[in-house]
N, C-alpha and C positions, 0 to 999 in steps of 0.2 A: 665464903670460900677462902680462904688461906692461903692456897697455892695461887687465887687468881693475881694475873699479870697487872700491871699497874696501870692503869687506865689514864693515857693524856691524848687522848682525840675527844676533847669536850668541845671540838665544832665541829666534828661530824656530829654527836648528839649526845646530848645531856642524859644521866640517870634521874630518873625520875625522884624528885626531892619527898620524904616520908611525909611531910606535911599537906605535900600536894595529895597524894593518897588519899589521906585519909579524910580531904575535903571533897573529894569524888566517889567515896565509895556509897554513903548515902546515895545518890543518882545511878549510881550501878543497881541498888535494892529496891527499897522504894521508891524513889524520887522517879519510875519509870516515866511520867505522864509526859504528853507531847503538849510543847511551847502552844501548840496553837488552839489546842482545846476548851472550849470552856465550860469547865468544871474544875475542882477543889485541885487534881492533879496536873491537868497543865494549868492554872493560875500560879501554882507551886514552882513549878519545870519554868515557865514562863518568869517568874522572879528572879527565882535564879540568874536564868540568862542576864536578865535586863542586871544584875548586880555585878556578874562577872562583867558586860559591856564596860561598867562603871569603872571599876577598877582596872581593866585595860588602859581606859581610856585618860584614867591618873597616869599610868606610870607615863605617856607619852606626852604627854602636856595637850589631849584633845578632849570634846564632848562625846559623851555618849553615841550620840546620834550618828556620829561619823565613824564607829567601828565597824564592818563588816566582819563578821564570823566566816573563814574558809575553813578546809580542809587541812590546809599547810602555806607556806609560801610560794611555794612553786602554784598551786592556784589560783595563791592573792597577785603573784608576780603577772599571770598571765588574763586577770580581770583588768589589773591596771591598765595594762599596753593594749591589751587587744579592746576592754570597752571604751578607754579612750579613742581608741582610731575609729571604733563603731561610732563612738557620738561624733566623730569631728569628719569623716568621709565625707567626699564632697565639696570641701569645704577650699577653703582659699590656703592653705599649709598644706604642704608636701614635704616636710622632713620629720624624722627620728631620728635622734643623735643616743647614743649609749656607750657606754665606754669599753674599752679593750679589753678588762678584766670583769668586766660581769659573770654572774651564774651563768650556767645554761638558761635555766629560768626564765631569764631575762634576754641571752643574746637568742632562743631561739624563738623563741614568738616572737622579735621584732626580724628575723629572717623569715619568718612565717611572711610579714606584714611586707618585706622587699618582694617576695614575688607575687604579690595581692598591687604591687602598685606605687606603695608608698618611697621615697626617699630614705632609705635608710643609710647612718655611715656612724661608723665607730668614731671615739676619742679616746687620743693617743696616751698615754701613761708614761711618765719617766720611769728612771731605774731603780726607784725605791717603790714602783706601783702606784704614784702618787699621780694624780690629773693636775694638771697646769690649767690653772682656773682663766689666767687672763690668755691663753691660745684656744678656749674653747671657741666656735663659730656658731651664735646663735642670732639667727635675725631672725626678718619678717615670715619664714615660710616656714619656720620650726614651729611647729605641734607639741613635741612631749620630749623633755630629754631624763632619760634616765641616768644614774651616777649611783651606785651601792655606798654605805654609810661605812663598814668596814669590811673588806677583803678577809674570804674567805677562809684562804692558803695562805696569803704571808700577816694578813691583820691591819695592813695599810687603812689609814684614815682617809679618807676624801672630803674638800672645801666643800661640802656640797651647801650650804648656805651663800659660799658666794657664788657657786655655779647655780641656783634657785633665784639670787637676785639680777641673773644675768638673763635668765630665761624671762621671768616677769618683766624685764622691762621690753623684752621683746615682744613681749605677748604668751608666751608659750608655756605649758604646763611642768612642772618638776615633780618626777619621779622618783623615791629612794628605799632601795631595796636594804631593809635596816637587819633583816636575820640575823645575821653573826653579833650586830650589836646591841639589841634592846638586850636588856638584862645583865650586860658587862661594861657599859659606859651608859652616863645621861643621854637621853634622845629627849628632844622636845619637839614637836610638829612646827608651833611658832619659831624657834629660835633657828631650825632647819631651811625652814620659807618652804617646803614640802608641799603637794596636793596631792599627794597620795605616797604611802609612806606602808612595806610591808613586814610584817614579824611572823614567827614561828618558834612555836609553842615547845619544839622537844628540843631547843638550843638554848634555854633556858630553866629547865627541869618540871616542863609538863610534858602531857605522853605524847606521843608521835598521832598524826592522826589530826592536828588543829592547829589553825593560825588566824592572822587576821589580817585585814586591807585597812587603813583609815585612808579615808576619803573626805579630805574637803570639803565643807557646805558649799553648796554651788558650782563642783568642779562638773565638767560635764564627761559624762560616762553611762554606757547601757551595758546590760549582762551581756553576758556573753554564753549563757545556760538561759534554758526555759524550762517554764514549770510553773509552779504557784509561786509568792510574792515577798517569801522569803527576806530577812534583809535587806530591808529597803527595799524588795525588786532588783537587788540585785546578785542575788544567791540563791536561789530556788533548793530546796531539799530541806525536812526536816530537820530543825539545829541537834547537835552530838551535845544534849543536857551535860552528860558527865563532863565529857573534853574542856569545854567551853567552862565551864567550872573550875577544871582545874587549871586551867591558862589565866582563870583570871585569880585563885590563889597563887600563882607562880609570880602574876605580876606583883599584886603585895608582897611577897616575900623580895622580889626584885627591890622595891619600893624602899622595904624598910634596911636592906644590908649594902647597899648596892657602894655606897661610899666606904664603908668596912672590908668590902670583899675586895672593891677595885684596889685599893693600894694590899690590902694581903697578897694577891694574886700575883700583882705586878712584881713585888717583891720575891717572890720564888719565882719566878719567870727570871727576871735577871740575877736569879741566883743557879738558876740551871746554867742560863746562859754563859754565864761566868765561868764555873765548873769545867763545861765544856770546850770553850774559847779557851783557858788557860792549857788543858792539857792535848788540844789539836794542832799541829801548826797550820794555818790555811783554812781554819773554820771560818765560810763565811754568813753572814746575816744576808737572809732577804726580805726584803721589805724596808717601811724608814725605821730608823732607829728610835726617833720617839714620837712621831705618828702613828701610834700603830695599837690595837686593841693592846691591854693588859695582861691579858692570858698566852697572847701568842708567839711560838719562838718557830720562825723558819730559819733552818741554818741548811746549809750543804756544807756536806763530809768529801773531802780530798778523798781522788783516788780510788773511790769506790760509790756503788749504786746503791740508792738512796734503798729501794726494794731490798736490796742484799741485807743491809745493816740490820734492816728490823726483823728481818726472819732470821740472824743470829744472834739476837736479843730476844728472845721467844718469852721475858719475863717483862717485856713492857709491850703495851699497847699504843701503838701511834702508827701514822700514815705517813704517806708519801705527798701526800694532796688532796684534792677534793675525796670526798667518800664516795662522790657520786660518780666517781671513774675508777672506784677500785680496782685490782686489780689488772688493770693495764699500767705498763710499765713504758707506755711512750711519756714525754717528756711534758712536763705542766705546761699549757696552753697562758696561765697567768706568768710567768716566769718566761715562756715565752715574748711576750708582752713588754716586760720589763726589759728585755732586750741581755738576758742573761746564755752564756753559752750554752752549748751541747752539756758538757762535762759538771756545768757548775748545775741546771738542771737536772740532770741526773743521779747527782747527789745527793737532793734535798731531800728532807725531814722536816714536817710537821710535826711541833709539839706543844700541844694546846692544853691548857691547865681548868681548874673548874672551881667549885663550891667545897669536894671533897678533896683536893690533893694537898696533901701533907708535905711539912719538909723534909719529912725521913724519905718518904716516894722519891721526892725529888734529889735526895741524894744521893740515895741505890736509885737511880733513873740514868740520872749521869756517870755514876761507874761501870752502870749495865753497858752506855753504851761506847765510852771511852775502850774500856775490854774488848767489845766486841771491833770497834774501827782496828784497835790495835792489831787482834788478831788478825783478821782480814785481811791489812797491810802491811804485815809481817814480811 
């Protein structure tokens, strides 16, 4: 489509990459057979899977063994926290710690888990969205702390290897919700100090519909679904052949560009950013300036609302914030966090770049929207 508007919310979700296609459409046809059947078709179906685990489990630096196949992250988000506190109830640890700018995902199953009983409290974020690794508080009675790899809305990076090495020596398990990052920076399991580590599949250019959990050998953890034994035992329901297929072509493809793409990407990212910065006065950056994913530019526009700007720029695609609060025009709960005002909140723009955006996009992207501030605040 020709007239279509220019698409930079590649972290609310990725276009499905043509090579991922066409490595799922067999499994849409023939490939129907169920993983668990034995016969010729699910030994087939069954391969598969166990192939795509394989390759998942390259691109993270894990074994096989420790993939879990979900639905998406928000369900691998919600095995972590909640089967961890199922295997550890009871037990001598009474806290979750989670940070301030978590998904929902993540901060509300562990709200779930504050009126069930447990200890719950946030960690505080400076004004770049970044965690202060040495003010984290983790002793003897912490359980699980969660800390996401990179921020959703502004692309902040988090210490989370030395917030994991802080947690093990206390004892306690580390969680790290990686979605916005597998597939636009290195993630390695080991190099993270991670036990439990989560992705999804359509922020990376597979179809919406599948993610995955890794799970540490030995971490301890029960479902949190019943059913047949799925997964380890710990995902009951027939595996999605196709999805699961093409998550794990998406991670090869992650695999072999990932160093290629990262400095392309980053490179039109600070060449919006430039653009735009040059012709605003009072354009600000949020998030760090070079912590921060590759793709991602949050900035807030002087003067006017972030909501306004893009509805009179009707030829680009971008947000205000999460996808998952579209829509509403109250003020980002992350940005909140960071301890950013009313006015400078309200400004902001998300503009997140991907696999397909060009510098020509990105140059009618910036004029789109320099025109439109100007008018506005005319």
């Amino acid at each position: 489509m020709t007239d279509s508007p220019i698409y930079l919310d590649y972290n609310a979700t990725t276009p499905i990459d043509p090579r991922v296609i066409e490595a799922m459409l067999p499994w849409l046809r023939a490939g129907f057979g169920n993983p668990s059947s034995d016969h010729v078709y699910g030994r087939d179906a069954n391969a598969a899977v166990h192939h795509a685990r394989e390759q998942v489990a390259a691109l993270i630096g894990a074994r096989p063994e420790e993939i879990v196949f979900t639905s998406c992250a928000t369900e691998a988000n919600n095995l972590a926290i909640l089967g961890v506190a199922r295997a550890l109830q009871g037990g001598n640890r009474h806290r979750l710690l989670y940070s301030a700018v978590e998904h929902p995902a993540v901060a509300q199953p562990m709200e779930h888990l504050s009126a069930a009983g447990w200890k719950v409290e946030t960690i505080a974020v400076d004004a770049t969205g970044r965690v202060d690794d040495e003010q984290v508080d983790i002793d003897a009675d912490v359980a699980l702390v969660s800390v996401m790899l990179a921020n959703n809305e502004v692309g902040t990076l988090q210490p989370v290897a030395e917030i994991a090495t802080q947690a093990h020596a206390a004892g306690a398990l580390m969680h790290v919700d990686a979605a916005q990052a597998v597939g636009k920076i290195p993630v390695n399991v080991d190099a993270l100090g991670c036990d439990l580590l989560t992705l999804a599949g359509h922020k990376f250019y597979a179809p919406k519909g599948v993610g995955a959990l890794y799970v540490r050998s030995g971490t301890p953890i029960q479902s949190i679904q019943f059913g047949a034994g799925h997964e380890c035992g710990l995902r009951p329901g027939t595996e999605n052949v196709p999805h699961i297929v093409a998550l794990g072509e998406a991670t090869r493809l992650a695999r072999e560009t990932l160093r290629m793409e990262y400095a392309r990407i980053r490179n039109l990212r600070d060449d919006l950013q430039w653009r735009l910065a040059d012709a605003i006065p009072g354009l600000l950056l949020n998030g760090h300036a070079s912590e921060r994913l590759p793709n991602t530019l949050n900035v807030s526009f002087p003067d006017i609302a972030g909501w306004q700007l893009l509805a009179a720029a009707p030829g680009l695609a971008a947000s205000t914030g999460s996808a998952c609060h579209a829509g509403k025009h109250a003020a980002s709960g992350v940005l909140g966090a960071m301890g950013c005002s009313g006015e400078c909140a309200a400004g902001a723009v998300r503009l997140s770049l991907g696999r397909f955006t060009t510098l020509s996009e990105i140059e009618l992207a910036a004029a789109t929207l320099i025109t439109a501030w100007r008018q506005l605040t005319a």
